[in-house]
C-alpha positions as CSV (number, residue, x, y, z in Angstrom):
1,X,83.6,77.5,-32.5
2,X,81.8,80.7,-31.8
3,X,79.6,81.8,-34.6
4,X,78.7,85.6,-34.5
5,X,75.2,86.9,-36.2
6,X,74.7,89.7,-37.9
7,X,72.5,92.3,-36.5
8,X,69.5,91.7,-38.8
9,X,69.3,87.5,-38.2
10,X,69.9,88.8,-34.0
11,X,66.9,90.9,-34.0
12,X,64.8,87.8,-36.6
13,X,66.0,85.6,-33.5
14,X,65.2,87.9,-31.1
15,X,68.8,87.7,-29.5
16,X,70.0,91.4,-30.5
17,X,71.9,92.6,-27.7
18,X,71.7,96.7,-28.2
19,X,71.6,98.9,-31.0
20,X,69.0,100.7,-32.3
21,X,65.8,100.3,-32.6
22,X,62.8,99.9,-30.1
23,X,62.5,97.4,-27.2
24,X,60.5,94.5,-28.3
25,X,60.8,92.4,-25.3
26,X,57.1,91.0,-25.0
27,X,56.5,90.9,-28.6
28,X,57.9,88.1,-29.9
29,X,55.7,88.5,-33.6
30,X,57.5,91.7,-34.2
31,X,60.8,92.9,-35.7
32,X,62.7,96.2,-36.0
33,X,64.6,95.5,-39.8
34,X,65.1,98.7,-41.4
35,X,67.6,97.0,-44.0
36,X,65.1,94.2,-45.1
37,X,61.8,95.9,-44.6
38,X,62.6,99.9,-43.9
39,X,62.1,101.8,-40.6
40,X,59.4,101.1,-38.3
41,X,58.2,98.2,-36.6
42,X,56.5,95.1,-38.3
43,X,55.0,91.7,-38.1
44,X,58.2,89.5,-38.1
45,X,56.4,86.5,-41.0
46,X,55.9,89.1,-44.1
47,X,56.6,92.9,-43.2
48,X,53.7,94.4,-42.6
49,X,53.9,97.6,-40.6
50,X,52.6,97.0,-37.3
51,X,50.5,100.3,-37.5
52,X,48.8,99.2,-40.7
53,X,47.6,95.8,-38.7
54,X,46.8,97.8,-35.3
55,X,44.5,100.1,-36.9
56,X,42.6,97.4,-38.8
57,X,41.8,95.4,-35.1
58,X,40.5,99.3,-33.9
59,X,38.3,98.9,-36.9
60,X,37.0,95.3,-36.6
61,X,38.1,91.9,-35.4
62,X,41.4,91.2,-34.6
63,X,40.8,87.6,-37.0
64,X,40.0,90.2,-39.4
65,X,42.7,92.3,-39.3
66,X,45.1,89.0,-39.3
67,X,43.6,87.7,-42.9
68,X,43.7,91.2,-44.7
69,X,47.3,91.4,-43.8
70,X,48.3,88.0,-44.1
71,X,49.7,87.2,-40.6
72,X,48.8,85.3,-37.6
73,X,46.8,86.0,-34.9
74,X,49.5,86.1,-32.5
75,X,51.4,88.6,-34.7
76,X,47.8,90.8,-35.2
77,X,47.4,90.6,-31.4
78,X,51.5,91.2,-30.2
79,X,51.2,94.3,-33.2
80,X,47.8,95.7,-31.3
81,X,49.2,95.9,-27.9
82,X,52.7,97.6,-28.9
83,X,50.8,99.6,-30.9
84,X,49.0,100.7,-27.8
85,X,51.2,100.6,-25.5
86,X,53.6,103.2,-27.1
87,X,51.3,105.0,-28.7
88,X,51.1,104.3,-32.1
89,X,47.5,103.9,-32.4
């Protein structure tokens, strides 16, 4: 039996195929979920925008930033470097 996921659980899994949305291939903490969360790119555990979290590490320690938003460090560090690496920050 061949069981199909919807778009939103593909992109949770990180097994989305196409569609829209960006490329998060290296950023396994992050998801695109516009229908659970709204537009934009956030840490995959709670929501949070991955801009909000990015500019907190600019302003002080990345362990910081990962308590005042409630994620991990992983997700604090995968949200800093696509941050910087497209620009967001």
């Amino acid at each position: 039996m061949h069981v199909v996921e919807s778009p939103v659980v593909a992109r949770l899994n990180g097994t989305s195929s196409g569609g829209s949305g960006p490329d998060l291939t290296g950023y396994p903490h992050l998801v695109y979920a516009p229908a659970q969360w709204g537009d934009g790119v956030r840490c995959g555990s709670n929501g949070t925008p991955v801009v909000h979290v990015a500019a907190s590490v600019d302003d002080g320690p990345i362990a910081w930033a990962a308590s005042r938003y409630s994620v991990s460090l992983d997700e604090a560090l995968d949200a800093y470097k696509f941050a910087k690496a497209t620009g967001l920050i």
